[in-house]
Every structure is written in C-alpha cells, then in structure tokens.
PDB file of N, H, CA, C and O in Angstrom:
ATOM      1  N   UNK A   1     -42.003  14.420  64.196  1.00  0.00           N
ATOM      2  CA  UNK A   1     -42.855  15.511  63.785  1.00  0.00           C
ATOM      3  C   UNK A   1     -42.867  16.561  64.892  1.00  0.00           C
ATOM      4  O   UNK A   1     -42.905  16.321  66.098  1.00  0.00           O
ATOM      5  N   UNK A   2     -42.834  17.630  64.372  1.00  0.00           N
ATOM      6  H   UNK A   2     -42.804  17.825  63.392  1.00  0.00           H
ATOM      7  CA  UNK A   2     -42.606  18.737  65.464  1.00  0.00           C
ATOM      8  C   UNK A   2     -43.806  19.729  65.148  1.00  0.00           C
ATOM      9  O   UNK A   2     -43.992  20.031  63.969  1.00  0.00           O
ATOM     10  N   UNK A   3     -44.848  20.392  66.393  1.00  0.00           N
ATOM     11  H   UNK A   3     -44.698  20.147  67.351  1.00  0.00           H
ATOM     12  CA  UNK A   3     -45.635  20.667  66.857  1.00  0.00           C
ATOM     13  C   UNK A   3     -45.682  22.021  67.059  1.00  0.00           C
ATOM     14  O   UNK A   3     -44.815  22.287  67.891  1.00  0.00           O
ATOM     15  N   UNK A   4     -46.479  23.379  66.582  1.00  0.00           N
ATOM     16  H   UNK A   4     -47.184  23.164  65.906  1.00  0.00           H
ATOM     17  CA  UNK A   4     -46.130  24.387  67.166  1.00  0.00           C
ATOM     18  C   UNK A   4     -47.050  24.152  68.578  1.00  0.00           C
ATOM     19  O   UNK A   4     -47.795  23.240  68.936  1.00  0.00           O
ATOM     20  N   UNK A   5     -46.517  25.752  69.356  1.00  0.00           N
ATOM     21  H   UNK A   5     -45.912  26.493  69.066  1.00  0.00           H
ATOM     22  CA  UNK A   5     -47.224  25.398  70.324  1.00  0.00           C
ATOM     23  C   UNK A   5     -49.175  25.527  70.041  1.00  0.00           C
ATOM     24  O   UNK A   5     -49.810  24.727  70.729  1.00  0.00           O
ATOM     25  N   UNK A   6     -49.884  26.301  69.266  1.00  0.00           N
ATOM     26  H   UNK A   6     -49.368  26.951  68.708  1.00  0.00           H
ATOM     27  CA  UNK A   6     -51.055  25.750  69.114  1.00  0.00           C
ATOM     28  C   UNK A   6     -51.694  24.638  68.527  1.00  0.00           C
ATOM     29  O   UNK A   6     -52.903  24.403  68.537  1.00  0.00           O
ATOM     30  N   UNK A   7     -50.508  23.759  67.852  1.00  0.00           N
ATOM     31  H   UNK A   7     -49.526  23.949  67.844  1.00  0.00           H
ATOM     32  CA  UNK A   7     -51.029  22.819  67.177  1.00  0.00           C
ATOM     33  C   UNK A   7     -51.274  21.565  68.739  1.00  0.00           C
ATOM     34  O   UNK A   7     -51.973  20.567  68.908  1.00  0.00           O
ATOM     35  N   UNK A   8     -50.367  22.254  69.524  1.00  0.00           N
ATOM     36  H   UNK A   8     -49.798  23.065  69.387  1.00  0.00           H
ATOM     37  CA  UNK A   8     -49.999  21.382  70.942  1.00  0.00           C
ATOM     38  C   UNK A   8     -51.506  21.540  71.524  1.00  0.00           C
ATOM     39  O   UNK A   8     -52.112  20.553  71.941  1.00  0.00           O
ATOM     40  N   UNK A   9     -51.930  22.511  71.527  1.00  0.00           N
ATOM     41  H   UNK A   9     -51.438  23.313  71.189  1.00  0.00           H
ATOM     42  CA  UNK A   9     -52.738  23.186  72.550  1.00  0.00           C
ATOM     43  C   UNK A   9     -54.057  23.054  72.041  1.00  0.00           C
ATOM     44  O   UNK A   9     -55.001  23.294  72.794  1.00  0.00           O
ATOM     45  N   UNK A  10     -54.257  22.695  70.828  1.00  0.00           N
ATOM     46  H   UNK A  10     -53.490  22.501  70.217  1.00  0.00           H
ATOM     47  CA  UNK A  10     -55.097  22.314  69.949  1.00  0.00           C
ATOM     48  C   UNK A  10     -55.655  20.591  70.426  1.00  0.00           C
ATOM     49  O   UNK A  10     -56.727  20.162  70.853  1.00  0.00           O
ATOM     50  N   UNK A  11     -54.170  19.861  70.058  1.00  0.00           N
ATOM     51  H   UNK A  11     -53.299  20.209  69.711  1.00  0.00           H
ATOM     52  CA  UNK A  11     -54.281  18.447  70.149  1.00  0.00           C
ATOM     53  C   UNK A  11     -54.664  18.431  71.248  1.00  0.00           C
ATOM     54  O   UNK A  11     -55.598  17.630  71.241  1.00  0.00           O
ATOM     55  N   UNK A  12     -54.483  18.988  72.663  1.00  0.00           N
ATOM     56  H   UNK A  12     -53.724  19.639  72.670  1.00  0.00           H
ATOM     57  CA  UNK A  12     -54.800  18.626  73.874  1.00  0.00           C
ATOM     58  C   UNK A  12     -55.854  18.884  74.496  1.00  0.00           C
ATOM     59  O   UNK A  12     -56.131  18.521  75.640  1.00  0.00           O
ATOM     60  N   UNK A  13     -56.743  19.771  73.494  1.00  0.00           N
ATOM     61  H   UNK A  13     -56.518  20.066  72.565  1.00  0.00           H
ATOM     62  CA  UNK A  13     -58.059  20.187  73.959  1.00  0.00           C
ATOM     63  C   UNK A  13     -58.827  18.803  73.200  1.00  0.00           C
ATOM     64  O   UNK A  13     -59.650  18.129  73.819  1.00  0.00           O
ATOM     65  N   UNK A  14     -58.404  18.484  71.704  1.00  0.00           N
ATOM     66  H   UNK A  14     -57.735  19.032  71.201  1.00  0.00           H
ATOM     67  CA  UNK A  14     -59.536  17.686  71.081  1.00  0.00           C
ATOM     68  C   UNK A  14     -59.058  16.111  71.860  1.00  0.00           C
ATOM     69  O   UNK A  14     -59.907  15.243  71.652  1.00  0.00           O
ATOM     70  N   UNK A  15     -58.027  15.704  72.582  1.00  0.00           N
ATOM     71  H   UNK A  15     -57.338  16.408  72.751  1.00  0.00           H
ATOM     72  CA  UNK A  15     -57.678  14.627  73.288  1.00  0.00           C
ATOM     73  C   UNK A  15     -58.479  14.502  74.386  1.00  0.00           C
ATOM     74  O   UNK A  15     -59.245  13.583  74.676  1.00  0.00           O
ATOM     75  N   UNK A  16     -58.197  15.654  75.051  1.00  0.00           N
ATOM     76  H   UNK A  16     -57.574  16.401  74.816  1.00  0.00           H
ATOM     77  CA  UNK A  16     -59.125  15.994  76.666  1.00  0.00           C
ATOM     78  C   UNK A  16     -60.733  15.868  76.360  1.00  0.00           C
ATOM     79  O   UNK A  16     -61.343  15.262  77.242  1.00  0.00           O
ATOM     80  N   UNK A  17     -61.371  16.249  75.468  1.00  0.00           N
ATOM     81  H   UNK A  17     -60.876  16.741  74.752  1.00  0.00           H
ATOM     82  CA  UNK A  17     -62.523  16.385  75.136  1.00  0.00           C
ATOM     83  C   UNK A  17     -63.569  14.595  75.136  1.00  0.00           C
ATOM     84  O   UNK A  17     -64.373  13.932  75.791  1.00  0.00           O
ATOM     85  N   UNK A  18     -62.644  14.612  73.694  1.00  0.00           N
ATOM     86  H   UNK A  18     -61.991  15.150  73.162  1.00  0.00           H
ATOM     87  CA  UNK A  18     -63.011  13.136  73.056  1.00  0.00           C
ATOM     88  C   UNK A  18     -61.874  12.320  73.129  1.00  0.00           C
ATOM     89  O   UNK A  18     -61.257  12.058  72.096  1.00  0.00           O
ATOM     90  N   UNK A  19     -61.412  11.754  74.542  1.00  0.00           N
ATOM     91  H   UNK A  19     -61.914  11.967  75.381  1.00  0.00           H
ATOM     92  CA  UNK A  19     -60.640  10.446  74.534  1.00  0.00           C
ATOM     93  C   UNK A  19     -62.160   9.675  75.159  1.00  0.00           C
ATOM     94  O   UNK A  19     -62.326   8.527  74.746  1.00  0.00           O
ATOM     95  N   UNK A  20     -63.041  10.122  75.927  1.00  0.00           N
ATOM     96  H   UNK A  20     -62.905  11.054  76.263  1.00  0.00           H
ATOM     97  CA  UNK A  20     -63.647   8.619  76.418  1.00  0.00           C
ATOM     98  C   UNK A  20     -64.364   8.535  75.315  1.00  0.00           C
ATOM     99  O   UNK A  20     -63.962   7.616  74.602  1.00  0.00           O
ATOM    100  N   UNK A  21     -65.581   9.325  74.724  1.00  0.00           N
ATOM    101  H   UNK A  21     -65.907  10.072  75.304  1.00  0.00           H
ATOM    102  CA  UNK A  21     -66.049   8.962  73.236  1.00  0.00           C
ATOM    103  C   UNK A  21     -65.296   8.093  72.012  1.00  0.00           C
ATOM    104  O   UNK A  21     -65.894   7.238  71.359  1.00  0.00           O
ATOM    105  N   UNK A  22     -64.006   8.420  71.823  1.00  0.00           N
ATOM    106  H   UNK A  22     -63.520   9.115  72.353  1.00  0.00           H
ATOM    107  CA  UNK A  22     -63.286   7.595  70.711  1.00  0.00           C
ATOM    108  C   UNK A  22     -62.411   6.627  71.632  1.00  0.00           C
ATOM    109  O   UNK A  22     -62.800   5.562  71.150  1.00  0.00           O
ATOM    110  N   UNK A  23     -61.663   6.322  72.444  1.00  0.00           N
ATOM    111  H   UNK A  23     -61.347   7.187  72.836  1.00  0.00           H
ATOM    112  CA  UNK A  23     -61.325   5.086  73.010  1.00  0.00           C
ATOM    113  C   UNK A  23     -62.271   4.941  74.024  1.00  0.00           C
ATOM    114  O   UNK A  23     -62.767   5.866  74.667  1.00  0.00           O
ATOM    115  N   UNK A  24     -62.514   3.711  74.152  1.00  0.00           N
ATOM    116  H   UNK A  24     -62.112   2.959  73.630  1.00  0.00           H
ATOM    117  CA  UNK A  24     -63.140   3.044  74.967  1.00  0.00           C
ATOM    118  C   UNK A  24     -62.176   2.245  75.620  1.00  0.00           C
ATOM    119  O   UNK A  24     -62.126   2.214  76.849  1.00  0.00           O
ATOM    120  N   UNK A  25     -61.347   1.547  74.850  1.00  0.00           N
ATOM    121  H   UNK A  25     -61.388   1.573  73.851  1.00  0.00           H
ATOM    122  CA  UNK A  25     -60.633   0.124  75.883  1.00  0.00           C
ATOM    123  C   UNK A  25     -60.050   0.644  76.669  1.00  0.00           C
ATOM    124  O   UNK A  25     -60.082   1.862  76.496  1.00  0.00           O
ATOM    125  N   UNK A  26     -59.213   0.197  77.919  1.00  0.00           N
ATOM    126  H   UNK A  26     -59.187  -0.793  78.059  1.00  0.00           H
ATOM    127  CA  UNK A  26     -58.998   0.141  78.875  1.00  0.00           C
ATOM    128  C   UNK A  26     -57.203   0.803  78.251  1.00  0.00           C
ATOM    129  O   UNK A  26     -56.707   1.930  78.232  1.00  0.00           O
ATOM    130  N   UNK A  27     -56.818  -0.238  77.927  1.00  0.00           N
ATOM    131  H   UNK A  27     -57.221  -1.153  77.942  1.00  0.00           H
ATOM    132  CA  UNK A  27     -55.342   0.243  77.047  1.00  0.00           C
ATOM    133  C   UNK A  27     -55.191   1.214  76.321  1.00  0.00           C
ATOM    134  O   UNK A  27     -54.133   1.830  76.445  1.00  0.00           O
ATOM    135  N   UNK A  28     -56.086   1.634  75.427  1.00  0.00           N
ATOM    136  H   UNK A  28     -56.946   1.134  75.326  1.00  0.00           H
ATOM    137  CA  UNK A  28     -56.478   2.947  74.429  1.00  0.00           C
ATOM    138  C   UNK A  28     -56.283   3.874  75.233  1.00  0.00           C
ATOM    139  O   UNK A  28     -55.409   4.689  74.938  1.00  0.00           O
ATOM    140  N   UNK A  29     -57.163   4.067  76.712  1.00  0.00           N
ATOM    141  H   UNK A  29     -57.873   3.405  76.952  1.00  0.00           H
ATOM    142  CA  UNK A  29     -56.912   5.220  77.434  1.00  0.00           C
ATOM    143  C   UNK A  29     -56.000   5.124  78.122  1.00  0.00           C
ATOM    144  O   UNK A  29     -55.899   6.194  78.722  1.00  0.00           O
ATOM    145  N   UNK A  30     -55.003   4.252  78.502  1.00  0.00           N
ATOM    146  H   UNK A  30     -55.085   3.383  78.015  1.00  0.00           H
ATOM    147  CA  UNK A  30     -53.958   4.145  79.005  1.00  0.00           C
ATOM    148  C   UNK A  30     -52.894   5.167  78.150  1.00  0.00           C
ATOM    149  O   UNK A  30     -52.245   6.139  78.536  1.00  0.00           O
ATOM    150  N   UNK A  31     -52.997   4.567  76.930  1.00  0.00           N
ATOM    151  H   UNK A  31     -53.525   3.777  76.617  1.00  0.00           H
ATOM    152  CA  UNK A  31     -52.147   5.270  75.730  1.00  0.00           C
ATOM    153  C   UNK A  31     -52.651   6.844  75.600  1.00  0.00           C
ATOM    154  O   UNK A  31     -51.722   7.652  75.610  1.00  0.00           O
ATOM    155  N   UNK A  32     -53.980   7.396  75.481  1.00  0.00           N
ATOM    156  H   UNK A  32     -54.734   6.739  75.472  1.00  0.00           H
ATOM    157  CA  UNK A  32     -54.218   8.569  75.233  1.00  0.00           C
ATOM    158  C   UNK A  32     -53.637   9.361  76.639  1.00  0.00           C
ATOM    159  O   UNK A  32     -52.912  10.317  76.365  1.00  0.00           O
ATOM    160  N   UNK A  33     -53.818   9.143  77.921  1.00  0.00           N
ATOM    161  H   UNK A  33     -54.408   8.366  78.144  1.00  0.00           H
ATOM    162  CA  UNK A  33     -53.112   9.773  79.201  1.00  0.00           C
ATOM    163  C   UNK A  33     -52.076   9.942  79.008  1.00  0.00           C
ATOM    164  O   UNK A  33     -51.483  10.935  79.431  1.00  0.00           O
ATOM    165  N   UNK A  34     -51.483   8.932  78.239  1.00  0.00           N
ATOM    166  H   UNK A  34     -51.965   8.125  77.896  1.00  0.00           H
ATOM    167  CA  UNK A  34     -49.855   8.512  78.087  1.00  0.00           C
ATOM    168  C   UNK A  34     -49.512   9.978  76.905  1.00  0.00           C
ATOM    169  O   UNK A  34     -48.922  11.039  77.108  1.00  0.00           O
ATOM    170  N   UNK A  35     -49.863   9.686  76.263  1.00  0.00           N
ATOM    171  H   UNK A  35     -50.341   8.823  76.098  1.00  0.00           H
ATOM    172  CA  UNK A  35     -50.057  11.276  75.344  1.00  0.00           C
ATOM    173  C   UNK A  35     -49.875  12.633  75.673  1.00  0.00           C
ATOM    174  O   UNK A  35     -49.014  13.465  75.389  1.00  0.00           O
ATOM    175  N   UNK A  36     -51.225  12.646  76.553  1.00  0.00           N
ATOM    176  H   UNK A  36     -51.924  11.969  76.784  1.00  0.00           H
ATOM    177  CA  UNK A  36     -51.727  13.616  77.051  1.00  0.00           C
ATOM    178  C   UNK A  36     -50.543  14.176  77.773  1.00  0.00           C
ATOM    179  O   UNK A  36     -49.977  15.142  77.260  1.00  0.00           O
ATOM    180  N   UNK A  37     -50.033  13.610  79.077  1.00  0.00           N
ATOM    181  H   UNK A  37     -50.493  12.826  79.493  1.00  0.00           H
ATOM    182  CA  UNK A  37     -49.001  13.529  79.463  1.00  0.00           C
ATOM    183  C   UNK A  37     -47.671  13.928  79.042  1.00  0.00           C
ATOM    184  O   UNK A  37     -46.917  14.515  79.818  1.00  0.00           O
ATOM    185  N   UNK A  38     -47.300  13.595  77.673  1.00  0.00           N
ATOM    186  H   UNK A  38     -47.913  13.119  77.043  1.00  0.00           H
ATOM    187  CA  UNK A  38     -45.912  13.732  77.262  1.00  0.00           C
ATOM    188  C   UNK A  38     -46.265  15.339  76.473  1.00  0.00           C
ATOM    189  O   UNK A  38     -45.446  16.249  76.599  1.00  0.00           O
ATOM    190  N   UNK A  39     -47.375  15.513  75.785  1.00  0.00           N
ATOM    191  H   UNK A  39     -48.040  14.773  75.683  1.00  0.00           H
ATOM    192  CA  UNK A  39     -47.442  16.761  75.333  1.00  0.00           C
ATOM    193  C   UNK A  39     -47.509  18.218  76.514  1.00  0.00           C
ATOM    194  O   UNK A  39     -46.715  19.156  76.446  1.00  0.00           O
ATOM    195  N   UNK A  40     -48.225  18.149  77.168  1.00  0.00           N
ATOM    196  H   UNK A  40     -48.870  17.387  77.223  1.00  0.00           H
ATOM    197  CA  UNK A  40     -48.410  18.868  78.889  1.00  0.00           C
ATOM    198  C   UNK A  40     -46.580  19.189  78.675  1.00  0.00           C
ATOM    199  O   UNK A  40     -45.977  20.219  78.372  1.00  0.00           O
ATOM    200  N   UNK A  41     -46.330  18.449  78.844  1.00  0.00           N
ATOM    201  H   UNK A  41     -46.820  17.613  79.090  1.00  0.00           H
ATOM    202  CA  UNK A  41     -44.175  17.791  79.598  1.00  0.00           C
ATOM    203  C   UNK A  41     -43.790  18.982  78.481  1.00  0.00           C
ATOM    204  O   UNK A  41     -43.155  20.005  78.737  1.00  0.00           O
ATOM    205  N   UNK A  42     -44.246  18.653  77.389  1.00  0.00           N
ATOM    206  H   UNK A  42     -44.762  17.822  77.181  1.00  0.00           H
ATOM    207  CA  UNK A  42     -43.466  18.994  76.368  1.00  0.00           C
ATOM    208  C   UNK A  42     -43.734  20.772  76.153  1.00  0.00           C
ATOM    209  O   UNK A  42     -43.065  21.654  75.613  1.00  0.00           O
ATOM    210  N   UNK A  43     -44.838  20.758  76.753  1.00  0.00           N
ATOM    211  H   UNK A  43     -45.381  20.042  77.192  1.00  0.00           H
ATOM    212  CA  UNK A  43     -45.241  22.609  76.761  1.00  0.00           C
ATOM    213  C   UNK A  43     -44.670  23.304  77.878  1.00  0.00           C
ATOM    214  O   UNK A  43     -44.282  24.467  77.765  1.00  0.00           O
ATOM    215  N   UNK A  44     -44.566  22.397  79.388  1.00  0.00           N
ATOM    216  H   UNK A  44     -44.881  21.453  79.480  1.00  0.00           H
ATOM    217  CA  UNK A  44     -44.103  23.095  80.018  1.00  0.00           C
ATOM    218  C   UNK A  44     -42.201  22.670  80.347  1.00  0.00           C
ATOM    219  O   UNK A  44     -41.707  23.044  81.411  1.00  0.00           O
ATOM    220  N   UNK A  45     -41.641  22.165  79.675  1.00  0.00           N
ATOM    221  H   UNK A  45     -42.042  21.861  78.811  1.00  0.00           H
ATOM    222  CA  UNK A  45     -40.487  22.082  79.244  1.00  0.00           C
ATOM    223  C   UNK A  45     -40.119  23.249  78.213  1.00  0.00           C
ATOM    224  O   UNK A  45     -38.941  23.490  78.477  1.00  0.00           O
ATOM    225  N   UNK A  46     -40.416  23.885  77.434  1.00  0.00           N
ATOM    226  H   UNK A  46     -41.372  23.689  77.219  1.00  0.00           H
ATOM    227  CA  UNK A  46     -40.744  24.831  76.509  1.00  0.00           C
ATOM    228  C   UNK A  46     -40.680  26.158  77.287  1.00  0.00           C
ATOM    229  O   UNK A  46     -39.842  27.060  77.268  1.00  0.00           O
ATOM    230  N   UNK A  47     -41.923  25.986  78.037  1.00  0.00           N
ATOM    231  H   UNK A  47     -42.603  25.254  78.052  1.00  0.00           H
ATOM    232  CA  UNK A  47     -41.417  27.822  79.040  1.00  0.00           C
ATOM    233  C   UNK A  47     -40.621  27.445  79.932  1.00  0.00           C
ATOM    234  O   UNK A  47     -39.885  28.429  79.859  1.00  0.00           O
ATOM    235  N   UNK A  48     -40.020  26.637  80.960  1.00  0.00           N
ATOM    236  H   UNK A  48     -40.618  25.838  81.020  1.00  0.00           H
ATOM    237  CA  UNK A  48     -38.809  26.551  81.621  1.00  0.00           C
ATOM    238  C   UNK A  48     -37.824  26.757  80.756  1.00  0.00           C
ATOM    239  O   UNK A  48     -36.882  27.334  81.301  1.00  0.00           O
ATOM    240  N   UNK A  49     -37.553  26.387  78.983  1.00  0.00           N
ATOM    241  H   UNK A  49     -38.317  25.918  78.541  1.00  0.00           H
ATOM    242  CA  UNK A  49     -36.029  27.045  78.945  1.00  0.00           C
ATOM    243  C   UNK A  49     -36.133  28.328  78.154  1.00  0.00           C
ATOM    244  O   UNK A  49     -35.091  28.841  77.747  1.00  0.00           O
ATOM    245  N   UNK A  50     -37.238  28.860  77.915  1.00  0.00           N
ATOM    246  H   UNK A  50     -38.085  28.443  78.246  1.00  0.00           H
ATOM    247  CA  UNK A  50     -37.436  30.346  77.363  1.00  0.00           C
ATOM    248  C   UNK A  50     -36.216  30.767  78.157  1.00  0.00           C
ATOM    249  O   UNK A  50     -35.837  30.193  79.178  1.00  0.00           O
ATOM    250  N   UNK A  51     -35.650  31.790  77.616  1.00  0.00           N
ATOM    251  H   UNK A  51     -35.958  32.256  76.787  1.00  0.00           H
ATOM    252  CA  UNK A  51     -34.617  33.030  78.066  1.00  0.00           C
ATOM    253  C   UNK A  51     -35.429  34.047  78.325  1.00  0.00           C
ATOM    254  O   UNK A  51     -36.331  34.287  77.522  1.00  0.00           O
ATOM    255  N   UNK A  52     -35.269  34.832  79.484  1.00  0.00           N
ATOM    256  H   UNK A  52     -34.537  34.637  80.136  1.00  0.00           H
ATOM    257  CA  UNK A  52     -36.467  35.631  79.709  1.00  0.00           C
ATOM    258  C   UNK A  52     -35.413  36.619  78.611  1.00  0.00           C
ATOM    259  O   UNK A  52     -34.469  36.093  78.020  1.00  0.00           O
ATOM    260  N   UNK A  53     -35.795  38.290  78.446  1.00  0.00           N
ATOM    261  H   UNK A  53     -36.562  38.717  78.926  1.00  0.00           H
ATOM    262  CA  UNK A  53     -35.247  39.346  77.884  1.00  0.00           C
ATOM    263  C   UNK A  53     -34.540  39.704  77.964  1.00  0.00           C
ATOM    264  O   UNK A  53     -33.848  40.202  77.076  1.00  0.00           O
ATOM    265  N   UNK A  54     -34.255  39.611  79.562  1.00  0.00           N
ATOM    266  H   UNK A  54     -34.817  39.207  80.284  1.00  0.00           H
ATOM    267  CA  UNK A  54     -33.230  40.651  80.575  1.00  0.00           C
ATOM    268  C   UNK A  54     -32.010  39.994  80.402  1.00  0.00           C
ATOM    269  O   UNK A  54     -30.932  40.588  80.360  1.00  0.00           O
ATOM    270  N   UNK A  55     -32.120  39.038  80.322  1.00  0.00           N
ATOM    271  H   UNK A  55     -32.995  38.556  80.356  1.00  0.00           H
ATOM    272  CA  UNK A  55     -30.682  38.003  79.624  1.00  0.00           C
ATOM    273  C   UNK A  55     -30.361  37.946  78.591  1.00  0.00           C
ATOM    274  O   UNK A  55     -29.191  37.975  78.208  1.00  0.00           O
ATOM    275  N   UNK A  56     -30.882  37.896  78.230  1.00  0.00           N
ATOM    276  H   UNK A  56     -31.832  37.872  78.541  1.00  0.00           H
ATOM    277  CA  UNK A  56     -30.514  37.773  76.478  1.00  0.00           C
ATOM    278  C   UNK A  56     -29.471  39.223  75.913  1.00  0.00           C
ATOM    279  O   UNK A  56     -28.924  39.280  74.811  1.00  0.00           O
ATOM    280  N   UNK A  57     -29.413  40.138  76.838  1.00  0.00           N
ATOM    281  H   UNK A  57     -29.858  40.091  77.733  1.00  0.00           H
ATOM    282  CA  UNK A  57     -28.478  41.587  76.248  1.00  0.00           C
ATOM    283  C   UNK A  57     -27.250  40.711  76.267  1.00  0.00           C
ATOM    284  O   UNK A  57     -26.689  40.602  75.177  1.00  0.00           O
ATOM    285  N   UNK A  58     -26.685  40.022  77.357  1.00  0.00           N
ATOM    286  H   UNK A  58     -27.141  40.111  78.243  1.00  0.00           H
ATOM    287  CA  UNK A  58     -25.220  39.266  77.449  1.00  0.00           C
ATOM    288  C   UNK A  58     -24.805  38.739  76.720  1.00  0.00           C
ATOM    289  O   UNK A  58     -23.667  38.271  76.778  1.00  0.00           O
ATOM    290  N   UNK A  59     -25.709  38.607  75.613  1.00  0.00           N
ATOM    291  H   UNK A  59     -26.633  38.986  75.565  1.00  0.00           H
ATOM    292  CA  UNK A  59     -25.138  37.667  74.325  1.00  0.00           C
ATOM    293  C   UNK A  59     -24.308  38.710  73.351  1.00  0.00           C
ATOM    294  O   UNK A  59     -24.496  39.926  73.313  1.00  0.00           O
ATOM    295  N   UNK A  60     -23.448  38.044  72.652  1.00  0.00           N
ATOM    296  H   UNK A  60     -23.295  37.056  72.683  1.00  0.00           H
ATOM    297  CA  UNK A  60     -22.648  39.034  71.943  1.00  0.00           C
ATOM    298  C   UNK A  60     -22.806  38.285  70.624  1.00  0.00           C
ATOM    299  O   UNK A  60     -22.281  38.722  69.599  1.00  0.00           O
TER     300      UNK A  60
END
C-alpha cells in the first residue's frame, strides 16, 4: 500500500499522539517505534531523491 505524503504525515501525528493510550504492552510499542521509524525513513528518503529544478532542464 502506498501512502501520499499527508496520509504519511497524518499517520505519524495520530501514532506519535496515541501509541501509549492504545498500546500498552511492552512489544506493541516496540512495533509502533518500529513504524514510526520506517515511515520518518520513508519521508525523508523521498526529499533526498527529489530532483531539485535546476536539473531537471538536462533532460531531453
């Protein structure tokens, strides 16, 4: 399943918010960090391979 970026930015506010309210166990929050984590990766993986503008004329 693929994510725009506010649906990203969305999930990571309602994760950050309410992970200790909805998990409690010890493993649960292991897994929600674990989450948390790969989405973060996944946003700022996203602007590292943006093409800035100024490059993009070289394309033919």
């Amino acid at each position: 399943m693929l994510l725009t970026e506010k649906e990203k930015e969305l999930l990571l506010a309602i994760l950050k918010k309410e992970r200790i309210k909805l998990f409690q166990g010890k493993e649960k929050k292991e897994s929600i960090e674990a989450m948390i984590h790969k989405i973060e990766q996944s946003m700022r993986n996203v602007k590292v391979n943006e093409i800035p503008k100024k490059f993009d004329t070289f394309k033919k």
